[in-house]
C-alpha positions as CSV (number, residue, x, y, z in Angstrom):
1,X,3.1,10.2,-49.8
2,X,0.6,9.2,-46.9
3,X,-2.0,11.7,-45.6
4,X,-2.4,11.6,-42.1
5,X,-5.5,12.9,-39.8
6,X,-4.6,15.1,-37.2
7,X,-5.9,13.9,-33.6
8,X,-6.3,15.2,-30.3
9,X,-5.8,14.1,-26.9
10,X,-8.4,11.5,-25.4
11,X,-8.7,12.0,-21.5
12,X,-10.0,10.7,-18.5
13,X,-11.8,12.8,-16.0
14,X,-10.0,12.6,-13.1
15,X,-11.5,10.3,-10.4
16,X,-10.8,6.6,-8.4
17,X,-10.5,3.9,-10.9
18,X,-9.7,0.1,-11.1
19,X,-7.1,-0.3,-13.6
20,X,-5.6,-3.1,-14.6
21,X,-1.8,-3.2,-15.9
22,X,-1.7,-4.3,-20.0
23,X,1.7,-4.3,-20.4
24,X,4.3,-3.7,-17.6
25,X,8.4,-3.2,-18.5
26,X,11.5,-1.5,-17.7
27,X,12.9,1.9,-19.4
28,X,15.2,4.0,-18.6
29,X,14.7,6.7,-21.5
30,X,14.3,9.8,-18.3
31,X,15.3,7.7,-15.3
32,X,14.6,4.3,-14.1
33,X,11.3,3.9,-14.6
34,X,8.5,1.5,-15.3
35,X,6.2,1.5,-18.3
36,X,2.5,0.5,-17.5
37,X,0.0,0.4,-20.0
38,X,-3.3,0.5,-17.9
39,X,-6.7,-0.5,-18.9
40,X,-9.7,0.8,-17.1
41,X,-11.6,-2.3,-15.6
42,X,-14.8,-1.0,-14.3
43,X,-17.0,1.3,-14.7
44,X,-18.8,4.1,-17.0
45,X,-14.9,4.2,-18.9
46,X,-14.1,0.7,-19.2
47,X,-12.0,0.1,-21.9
48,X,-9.9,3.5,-21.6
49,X,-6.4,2.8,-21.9
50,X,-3.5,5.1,-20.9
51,X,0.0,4.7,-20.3
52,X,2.1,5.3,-17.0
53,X,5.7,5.7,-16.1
54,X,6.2,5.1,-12.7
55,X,9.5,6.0,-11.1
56,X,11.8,2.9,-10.0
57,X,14.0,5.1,-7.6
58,X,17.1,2.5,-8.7
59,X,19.0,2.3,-11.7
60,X,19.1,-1.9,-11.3
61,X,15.3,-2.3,-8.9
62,X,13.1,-0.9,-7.0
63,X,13.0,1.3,-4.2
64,X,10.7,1.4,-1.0
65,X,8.2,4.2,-1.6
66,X,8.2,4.7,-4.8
67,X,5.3,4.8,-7.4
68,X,6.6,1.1,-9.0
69,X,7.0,-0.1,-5.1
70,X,3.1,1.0,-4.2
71,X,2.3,-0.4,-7.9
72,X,3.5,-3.7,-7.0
73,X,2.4,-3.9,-3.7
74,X,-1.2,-3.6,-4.8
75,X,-1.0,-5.4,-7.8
76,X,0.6,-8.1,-5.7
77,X,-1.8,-7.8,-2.6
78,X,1.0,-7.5,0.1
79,X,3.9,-6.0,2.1
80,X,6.8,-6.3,0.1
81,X,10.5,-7.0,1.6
82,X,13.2,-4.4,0.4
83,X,15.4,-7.0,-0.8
84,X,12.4,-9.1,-2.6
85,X,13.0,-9.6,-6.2
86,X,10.4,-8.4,-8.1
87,X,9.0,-9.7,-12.3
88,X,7.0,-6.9,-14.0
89,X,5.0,-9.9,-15.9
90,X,3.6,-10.7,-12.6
91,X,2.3,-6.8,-12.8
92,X,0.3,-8.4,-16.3
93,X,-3.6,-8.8,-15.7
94,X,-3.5,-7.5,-12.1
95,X,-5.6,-4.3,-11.1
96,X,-5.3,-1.9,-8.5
97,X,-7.2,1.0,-7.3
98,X,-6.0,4.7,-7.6
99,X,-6.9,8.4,-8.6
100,X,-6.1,9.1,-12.3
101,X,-5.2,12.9,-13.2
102,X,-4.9,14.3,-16.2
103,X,-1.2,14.8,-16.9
104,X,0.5,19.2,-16.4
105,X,1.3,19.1,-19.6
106,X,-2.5,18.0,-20.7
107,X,-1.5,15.4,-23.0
108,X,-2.3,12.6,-21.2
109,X,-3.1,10.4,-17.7
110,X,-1.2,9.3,-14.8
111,X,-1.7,8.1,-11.5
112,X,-1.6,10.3,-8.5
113,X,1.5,8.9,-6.0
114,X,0.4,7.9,-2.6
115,X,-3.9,6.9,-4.1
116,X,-2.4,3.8,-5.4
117,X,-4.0,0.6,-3.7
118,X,-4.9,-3.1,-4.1
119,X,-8.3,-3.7,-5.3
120,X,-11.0,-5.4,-3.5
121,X,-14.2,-5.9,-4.9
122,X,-16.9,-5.3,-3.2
123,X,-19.0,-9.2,-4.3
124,X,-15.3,-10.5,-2.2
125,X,-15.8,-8.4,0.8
126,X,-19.4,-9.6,1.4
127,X,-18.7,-13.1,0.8
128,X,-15.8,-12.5,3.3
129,X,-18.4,-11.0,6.0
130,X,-21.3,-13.9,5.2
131,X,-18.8,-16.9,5.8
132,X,-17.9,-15.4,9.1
133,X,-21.2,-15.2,10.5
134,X,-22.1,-17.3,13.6
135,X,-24.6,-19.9,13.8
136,X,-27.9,-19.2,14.9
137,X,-27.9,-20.7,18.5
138,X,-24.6,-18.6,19.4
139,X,-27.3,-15.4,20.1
140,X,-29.4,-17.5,22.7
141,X,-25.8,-18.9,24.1
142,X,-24.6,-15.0,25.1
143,X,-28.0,-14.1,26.4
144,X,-27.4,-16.6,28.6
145,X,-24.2,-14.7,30.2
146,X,-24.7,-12.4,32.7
147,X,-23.1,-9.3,32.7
């Protein structure tokens, strides 16, 4: 005979996170669905791990709009085609952005449909704005220009 502890339910407060996908593969136990174990990135509760089941919409894919569609999408940085064929182990290691609630049954996490976005980090989007800066004498060249 094995004694067991009893446990409770760790959660996450409910807020924006960057998650990145653990695991990623297709059931079908309550529809078609994917299963996503998600890893908090950054942040105070890096290292919190939860899983998701995004709904597929399609017994044999997935459909535009869906959860898995706006999962892939942002995992994948880009507009997707409706006839694109789509790997969940390109889902592995990628992160995305979106709000994490605490399941209605309280037993657990998700993430909210329709928060679900690519991530950008913010070090990228400065680099982004100092490599397009112009040169120096550009300034004296539009003063130049009358208006």
């Amino acid at each position: 005979m094995a004694k067991l502890t009893a446990q409770g339910y760790e959660l996450l407060d409910s807020g924006r996170y960057v998650l990145e996908v653990v695991e990623a593969e297709v059931v079908d136990e309550y529809g078609p669905q994917l299963r996503l174990k998600l890893r908090v990135a950054e942040g105070e509760h890096e290292g919190f791990e939860f899983t998701d089941y995004p709904n597929r919409g399609a017994e044999d894919g997935v459909k535009v709009g869906t959860k898995s569609w706006d999962v892939f999408e942002a995992c994948l940085n880009q507009r997707l085609a409706p006839d694109e064929e789509l790997d969940t182990d390109n889902l592995i290691g990628k992160r995305f952005e979106a709000m994490v609630v605490t399941k209605k049954t309280g037993k657990g996490n998700r993430t909210e449909h329709g928060t679900i976005g690519p991530h950008r980090p913010k070090k990228a989007q400065v680099e982004e704005v100092s490599e397009a800066e112009e040169p120096d004498d550009v300034e004296e060249e539009f003063q130049k220009i009358p208006f």
